[in-house]
N, C-alpha and C positions, 0 to 999 in steps of 0.2 A: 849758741842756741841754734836749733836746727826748727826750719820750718817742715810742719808736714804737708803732706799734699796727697789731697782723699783722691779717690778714683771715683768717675759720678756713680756709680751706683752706694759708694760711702757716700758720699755726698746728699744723695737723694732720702738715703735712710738716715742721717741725722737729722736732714729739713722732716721727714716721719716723723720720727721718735720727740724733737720740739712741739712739732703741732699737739700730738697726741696728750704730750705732760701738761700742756698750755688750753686744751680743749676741754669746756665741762661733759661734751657728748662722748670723746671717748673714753671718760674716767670711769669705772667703775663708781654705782652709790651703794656704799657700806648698806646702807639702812635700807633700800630695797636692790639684792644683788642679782634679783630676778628677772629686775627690766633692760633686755638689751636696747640701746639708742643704738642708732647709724647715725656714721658721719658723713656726708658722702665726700668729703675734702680729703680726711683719711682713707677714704678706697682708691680716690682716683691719686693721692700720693703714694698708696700699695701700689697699684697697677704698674706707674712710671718707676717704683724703687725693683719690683721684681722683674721687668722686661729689662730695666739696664743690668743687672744685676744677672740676668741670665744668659745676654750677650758677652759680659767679663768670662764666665764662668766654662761657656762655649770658646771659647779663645784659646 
């Protein structure tokens, strides 16, 4: 069995992608698909996932 090992910008984008599935504000509501919420927990983990993510990317 082999460990994997994320680089922090995978890192930062799975801590994303968790909060988001686990968040009622960032889920889409079927039954009015019209009202966008903000989360502002989800922008500022955007923020830290695209600045690391664009420092890898710049390398």
């Amino acid at each position: 069995m082999t460990t994997l090992t994320l680089t922090p910008a995978k890192e930062a984008f799975v801590e994303l992608s968790e909060h988001c599935v686990a968040c009622p504000d960032c889920r889409p509501d079927p039954e009015r698909p019209q009202v966008k919420r903000e989360c502002t927990e989800a922008g500022e983990l955007y923020r830290v996932w695209f600045g690391l993510w664009r420092e890898e990317v710049q390398q």
